[in-house]
C-alpha positions in Angstrom: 75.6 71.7 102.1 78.5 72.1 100.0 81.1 70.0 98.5 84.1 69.7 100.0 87.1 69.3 97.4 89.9 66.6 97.5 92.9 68.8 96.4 94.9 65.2 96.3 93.8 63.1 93.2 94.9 60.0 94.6 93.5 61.0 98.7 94.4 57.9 100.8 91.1 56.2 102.8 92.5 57.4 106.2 92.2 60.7 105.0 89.0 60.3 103.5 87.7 59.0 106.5 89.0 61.6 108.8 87.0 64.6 106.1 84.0 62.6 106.6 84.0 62.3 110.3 85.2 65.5 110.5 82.3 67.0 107.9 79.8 64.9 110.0 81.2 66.3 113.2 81.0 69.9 111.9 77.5 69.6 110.8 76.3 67.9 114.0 77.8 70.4 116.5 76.4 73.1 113.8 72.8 71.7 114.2 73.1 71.3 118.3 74.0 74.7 119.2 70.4 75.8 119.4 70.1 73.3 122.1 73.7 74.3 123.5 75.0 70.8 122.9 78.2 70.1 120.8 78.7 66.7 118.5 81.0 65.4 121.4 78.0 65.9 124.3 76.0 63.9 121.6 78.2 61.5 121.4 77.5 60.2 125.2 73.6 60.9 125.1 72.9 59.2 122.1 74.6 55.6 123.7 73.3 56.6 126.8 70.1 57.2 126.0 70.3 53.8 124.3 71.4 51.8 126.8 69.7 53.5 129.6 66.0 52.4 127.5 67.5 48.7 127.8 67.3 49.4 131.8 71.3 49.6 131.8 73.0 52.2 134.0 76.4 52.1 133.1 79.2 53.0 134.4 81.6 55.8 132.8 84.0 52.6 131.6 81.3 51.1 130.0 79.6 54.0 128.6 83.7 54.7 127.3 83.5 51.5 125.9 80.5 51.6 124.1 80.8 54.7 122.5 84.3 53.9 121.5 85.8 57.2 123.3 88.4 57.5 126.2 87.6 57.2 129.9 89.4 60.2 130.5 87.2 62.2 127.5 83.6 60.4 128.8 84.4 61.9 133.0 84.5 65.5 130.8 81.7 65.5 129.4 79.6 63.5 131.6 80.5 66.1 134.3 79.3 69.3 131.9 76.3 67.2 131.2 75.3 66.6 134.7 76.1 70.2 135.5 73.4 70.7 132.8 70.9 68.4 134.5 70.3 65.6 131.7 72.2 63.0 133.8 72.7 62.0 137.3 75.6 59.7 138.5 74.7 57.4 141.5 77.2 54.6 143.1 77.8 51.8 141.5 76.4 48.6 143.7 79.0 46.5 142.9 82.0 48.9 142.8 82.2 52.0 144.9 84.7 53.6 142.9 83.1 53.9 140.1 79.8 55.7 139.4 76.5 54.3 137.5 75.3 57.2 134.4 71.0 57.4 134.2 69.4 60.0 131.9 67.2 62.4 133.6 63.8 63.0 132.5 65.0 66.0 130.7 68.0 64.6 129.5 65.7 61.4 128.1 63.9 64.5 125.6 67.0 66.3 125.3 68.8 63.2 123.6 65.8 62.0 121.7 66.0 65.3 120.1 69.6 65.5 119.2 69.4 61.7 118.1 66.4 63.2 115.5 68.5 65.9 114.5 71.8 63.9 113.5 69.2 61.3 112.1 68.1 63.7 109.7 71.9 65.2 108.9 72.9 61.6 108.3 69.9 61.0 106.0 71.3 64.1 103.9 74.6 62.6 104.2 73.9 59.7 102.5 71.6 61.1 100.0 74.4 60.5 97.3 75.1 57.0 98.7 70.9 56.7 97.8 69.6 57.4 101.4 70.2 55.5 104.2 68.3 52.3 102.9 70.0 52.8 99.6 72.3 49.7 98.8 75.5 51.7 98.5 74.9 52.6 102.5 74.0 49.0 103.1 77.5 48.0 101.5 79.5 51.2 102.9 77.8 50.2 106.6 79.0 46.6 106.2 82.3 47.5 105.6 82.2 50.0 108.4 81.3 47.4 110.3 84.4 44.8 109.5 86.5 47.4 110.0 85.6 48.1 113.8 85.0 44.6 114.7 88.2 43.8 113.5 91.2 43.6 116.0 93.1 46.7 116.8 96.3 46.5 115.0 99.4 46.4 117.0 101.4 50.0 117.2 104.9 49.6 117.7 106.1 52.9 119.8 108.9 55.1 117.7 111.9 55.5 118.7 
C-alpha cells in the first residue's frame, strides 16, 4: 500500500477525513471485485448481516438508518443485491409499503466473507495507528465515535 501525499501542509480534518474514507473505500471495492461486490454493496451486507444474526429483518429505512446512508441510495443497491440472490425482500407485517431485508443463505457467506476481507484491510490500515487494539485506534475510535453521536449541525440553505 502506498502513501498518499498531503500536498497542503496545513490539510484541514474534513479533508483528511474525506482521503481516508476515500483510501478505505478504494481499497475495499479493490479487494471485492473478485467476488463482484463494490465497497457500497458492502456497505448494506455488512449491517445487514449484523442485524439480520440479531433475528432483525429490517426494513430499507432502517437498514438506511443504521448504516448511516440515504433511503434513496439503500433501494439501489438492495435491488442489485437481490438481483444477485444474497437478499430477499418480503412485506413488512406491520406496514405494507414498505418491505422487510433477510440475507439469503448465500448472501449470509457472501457477507461473512467481505466483512473478513475489509477486517483484514482495516487491520493494515491501522497498522501505523498500532493495530486495531493499539491505543492510538482506541483513542482515534473514541473520537469517531463523539463525532457521530453528536447532533447534526444545523445547515442554513445559501442564498
Amino acid at each position: 500500500m502506498h502513501s498518499i501525499r498531503v500536498l497542503d501542509p496545513n490539510p484541514t480534518t474534513g479533508f483528511l477525513l474525506w482521503r481516508l474514507s476515500m483510501r478505505w473505500r478504494v481499497l475495499v471495492d479493490r479487494a471485492l471485485a473478485d467476488l463482484g461486490l463494490t465497497h457500497a454493496q458492502y456497505v448494506v451486507l455488512g449491517p445487514l448481516y449484523a442485524m439480520n444474526r440479531r433475528d432483525q429483518q429490517p426494513s430499507q429505512r432502517e437498514l438506511a438508518d443504521y448504516a448511516g446512508m440515504e433511503a434513496i441510495y439503500v433501494s439501489k443497491l438492495v435491488r442489485s443485491l437481490e438481483q444477485a440472490g444474497l437478499l430477499e425482500r418480503t412485506t413488512h407485517p406491520d406496514d405494507t409499503r414498505a418491505v422487510q431485508l433477510r440475507l439469503t443463505a448465500e448472501g449470509m457467506t457472501v457477507a461473512e466473507q467481505t466483512i473478513e476481507v475489509a477486517g483484514d484491510i482495516l487491520e493494515r490500515l491501522l497498522l501505523p495507528l498500532g493495530g486495531s487494539s493499539g491505543r492510538q485506534t482506541i483513542q482515534f475510535t473514541e473520537a469517531l465515535k463523539t463525532l457521530l453521536s453528536a447532533p447534526e449541525p444545523r445547515i442554513e440553505a445559501s442564498r
